[in-house]
N, CA and C atoms as an extended XYZ file, in Angstrom:
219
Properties=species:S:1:pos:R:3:atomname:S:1:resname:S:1:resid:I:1 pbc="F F F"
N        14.054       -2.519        2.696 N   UNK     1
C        13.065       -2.445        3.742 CA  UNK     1
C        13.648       -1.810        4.995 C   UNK     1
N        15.094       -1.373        5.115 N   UNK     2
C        15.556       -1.663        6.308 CA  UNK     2
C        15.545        0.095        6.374 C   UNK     2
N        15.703        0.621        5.252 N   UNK     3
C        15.697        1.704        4.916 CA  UNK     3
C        14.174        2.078        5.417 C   UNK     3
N        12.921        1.954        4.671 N   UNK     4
C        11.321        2.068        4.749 CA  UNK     4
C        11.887        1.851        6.353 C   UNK     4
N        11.965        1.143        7.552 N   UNK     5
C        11.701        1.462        8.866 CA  UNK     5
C        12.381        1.998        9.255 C   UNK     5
N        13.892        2.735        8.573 N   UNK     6
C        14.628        3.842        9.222 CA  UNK     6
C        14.016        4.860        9.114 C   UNK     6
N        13.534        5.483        7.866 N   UNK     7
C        12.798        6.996        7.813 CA  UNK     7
C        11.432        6.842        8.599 C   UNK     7
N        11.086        5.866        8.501 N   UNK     8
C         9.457        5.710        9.138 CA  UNK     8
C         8.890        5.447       10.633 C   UNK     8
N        10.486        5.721       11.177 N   UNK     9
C         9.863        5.116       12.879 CA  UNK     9
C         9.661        3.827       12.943 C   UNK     9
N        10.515        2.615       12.696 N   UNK    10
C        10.569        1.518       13.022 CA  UNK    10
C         9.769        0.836       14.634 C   UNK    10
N         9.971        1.778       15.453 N   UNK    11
C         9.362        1.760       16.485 CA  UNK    11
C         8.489        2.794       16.829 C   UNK    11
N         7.325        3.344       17.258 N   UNK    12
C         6.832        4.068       17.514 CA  UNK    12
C         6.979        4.782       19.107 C   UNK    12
N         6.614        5.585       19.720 N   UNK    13
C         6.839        6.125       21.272 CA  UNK    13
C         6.186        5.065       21.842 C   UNK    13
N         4.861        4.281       21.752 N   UNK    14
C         4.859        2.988       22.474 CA  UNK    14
C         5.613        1.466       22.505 C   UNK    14
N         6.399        1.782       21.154 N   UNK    15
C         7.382        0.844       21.132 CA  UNK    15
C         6.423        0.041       20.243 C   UNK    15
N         5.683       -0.202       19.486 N   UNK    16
C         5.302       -0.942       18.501 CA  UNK    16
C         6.290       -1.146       17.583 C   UNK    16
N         6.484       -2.304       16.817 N   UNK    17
C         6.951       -2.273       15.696 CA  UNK    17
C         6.244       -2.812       14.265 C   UNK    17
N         6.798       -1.966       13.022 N   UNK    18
C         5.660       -2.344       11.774 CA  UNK    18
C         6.508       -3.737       11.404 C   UNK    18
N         5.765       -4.840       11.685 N   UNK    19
C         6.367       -5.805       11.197 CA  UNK    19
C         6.669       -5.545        9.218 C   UNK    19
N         7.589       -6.444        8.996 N   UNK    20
C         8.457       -6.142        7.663 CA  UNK    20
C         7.767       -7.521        6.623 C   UNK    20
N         6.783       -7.365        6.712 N   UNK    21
C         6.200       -8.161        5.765 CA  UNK    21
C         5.037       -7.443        5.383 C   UNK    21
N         4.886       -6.788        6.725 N   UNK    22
C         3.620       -5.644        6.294 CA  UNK    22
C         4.019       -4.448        5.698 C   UNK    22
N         4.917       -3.875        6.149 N   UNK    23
C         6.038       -2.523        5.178 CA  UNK    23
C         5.702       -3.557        3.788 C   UNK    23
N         6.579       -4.144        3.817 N   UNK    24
C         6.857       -4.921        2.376 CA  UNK    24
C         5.274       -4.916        1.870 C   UNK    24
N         4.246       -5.320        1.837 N   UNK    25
C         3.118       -4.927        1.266 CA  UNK    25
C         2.664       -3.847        0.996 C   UNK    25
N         2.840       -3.123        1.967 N   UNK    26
C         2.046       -1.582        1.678 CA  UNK    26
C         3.040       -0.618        0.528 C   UNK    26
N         4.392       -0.875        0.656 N   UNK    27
C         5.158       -0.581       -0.433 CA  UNK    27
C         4.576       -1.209       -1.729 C   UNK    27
N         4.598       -2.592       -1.994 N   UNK    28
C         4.247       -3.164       -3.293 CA  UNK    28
C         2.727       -2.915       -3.516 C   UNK    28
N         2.109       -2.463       -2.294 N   UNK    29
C         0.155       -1.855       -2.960 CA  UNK    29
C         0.675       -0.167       -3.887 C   UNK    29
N         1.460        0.367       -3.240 N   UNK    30
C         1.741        2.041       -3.376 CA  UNK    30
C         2.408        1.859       -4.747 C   UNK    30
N         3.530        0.842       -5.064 N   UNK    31
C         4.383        0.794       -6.103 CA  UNK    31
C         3.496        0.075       -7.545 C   UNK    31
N         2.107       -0.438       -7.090 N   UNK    32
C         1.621       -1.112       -8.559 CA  UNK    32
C         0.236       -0.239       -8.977 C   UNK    32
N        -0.158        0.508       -8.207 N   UNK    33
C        -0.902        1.340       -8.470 CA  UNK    33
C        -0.507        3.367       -9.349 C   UNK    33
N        -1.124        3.081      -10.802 N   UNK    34
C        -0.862        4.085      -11.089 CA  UNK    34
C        -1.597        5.811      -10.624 C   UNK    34
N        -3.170        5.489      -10.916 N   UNK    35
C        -4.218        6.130      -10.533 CA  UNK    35
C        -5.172        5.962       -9.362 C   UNK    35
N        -4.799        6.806       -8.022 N   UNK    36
C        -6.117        6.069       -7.315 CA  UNK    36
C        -5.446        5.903       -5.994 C   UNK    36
N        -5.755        4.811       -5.264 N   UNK    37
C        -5.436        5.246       -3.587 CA  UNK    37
C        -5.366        4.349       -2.856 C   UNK    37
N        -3.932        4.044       -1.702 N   UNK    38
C        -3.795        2.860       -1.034 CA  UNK    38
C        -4.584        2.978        0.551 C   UNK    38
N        -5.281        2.581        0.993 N   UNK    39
C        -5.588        2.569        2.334 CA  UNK    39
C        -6.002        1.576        3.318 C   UNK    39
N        -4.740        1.933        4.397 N   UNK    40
C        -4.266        1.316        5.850 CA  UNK    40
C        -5.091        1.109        6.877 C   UNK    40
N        -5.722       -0.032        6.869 N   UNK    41
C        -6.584       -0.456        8.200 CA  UNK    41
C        -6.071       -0.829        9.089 C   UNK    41
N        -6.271        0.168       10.371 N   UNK    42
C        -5.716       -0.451       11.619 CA  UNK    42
C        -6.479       -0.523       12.518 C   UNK    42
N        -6.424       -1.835       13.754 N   UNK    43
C        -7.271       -2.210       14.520 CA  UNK    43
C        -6.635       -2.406       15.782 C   UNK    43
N        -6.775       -1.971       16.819 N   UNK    44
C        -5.695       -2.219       18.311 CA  UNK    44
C        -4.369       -2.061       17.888 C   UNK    44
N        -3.942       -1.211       17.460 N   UNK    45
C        -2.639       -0.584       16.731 CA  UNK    45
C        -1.687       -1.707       15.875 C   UNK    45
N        -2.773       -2.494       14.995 N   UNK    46
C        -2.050       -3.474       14.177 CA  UNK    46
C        -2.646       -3.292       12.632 C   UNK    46
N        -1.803       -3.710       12.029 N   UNK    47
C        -2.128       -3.618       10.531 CA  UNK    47
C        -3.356       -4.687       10.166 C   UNK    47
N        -4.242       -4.550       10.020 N   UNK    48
C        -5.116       -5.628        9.370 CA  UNK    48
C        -5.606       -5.547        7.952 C   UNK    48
N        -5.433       -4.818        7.140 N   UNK    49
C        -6.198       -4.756        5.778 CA  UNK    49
C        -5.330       -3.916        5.015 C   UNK    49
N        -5.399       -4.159        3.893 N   UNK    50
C        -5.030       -3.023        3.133 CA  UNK    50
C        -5.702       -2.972        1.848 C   UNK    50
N        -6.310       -1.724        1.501 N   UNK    51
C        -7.165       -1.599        0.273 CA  UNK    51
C        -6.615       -0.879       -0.929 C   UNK    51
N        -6.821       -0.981       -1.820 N   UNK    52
C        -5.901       -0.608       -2.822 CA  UNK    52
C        -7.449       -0.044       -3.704 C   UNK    52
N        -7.811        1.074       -4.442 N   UNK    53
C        -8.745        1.573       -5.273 CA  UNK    53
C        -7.917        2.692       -6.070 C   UNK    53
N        -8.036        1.551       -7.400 N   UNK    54
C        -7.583        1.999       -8.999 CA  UNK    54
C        -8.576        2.654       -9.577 C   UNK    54
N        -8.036        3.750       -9.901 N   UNK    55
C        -8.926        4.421      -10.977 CA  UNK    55
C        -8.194        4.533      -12.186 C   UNK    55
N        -9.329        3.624      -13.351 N   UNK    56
C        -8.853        3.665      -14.848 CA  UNK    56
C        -9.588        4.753      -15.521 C   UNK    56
N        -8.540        5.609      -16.202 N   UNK    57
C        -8.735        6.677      -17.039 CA  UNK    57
C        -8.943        6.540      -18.263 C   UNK    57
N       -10.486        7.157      -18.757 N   UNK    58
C       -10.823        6.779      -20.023 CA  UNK    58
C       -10.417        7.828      -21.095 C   UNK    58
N       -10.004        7.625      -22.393 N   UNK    59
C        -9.838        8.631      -23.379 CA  UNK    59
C       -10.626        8.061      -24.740 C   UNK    59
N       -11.198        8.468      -25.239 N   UNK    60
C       -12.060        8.009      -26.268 CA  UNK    60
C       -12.663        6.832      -26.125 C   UNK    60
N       -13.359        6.551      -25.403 N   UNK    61
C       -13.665        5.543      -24.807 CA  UNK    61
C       -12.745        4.081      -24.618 C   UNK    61
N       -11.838        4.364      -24.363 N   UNK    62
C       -11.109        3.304      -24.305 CA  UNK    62
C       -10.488        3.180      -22.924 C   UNK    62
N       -10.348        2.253      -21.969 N   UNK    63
C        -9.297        2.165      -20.617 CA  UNK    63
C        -8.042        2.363      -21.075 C   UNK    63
N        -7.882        3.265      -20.147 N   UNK    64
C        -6.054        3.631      -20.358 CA  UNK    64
C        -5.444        2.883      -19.019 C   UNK    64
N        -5.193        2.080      -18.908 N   UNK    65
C        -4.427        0.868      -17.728 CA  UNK    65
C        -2.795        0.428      -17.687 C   UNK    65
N        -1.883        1.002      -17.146 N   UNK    66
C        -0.448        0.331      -17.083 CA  UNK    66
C        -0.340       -0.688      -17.182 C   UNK    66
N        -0.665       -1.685      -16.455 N   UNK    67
C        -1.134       -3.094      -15.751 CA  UNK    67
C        -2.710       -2.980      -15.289 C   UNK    67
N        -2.959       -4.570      -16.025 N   UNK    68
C        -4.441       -5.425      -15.250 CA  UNK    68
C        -4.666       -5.065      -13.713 C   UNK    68
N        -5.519       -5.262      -13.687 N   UNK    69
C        -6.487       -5.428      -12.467 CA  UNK    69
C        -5.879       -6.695      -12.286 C   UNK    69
N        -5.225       -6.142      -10.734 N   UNK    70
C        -4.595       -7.442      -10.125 CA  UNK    70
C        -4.847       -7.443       -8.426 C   UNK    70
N        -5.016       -8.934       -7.892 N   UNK    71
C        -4.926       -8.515       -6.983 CA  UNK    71
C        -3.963       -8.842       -6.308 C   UNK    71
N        -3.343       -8.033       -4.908 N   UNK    72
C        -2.057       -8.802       -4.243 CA  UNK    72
C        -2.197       -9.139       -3.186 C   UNK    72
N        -1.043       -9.598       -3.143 N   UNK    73
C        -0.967      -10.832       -1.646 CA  UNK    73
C        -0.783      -11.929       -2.497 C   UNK    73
């Protein structure tokens, strides 16, 4: 993690910082998703949400899925 807020601006020019529980989530939404898209809600320059939308790929009619439909946190 310590790494994720070295490349990423640990602090921003207003001096915010991404607290490390929230890095640590948005990594493990990005890392369990194969198909599809993580997205960062922010509200008064704080993390509040994070949405995760999987898209399962069909081949002969069948779901092609790495891993279940899960949810985290």
């Amino acid at each position: 993690m310590a790494d994720f807020e070295a490349k990423n601006g640990a602090s921003d020019p207003a001096g915010k910082r991404l607290a490390v529980d929230v890095g640590q989530e948005i990594l493990r939404a990005v890392a369990n998703i194969e198909y599809g898209s993580v997205e960062v809600v922010i509200h008064d320059g704080r993390v509040v949400q994070i949405e995760c939308r999987e898209k399962i790929r069909l081949t002969g009619g069948e779901p092609v899925r790495k891993n279940p439909i899960r949810q985290i946190g």
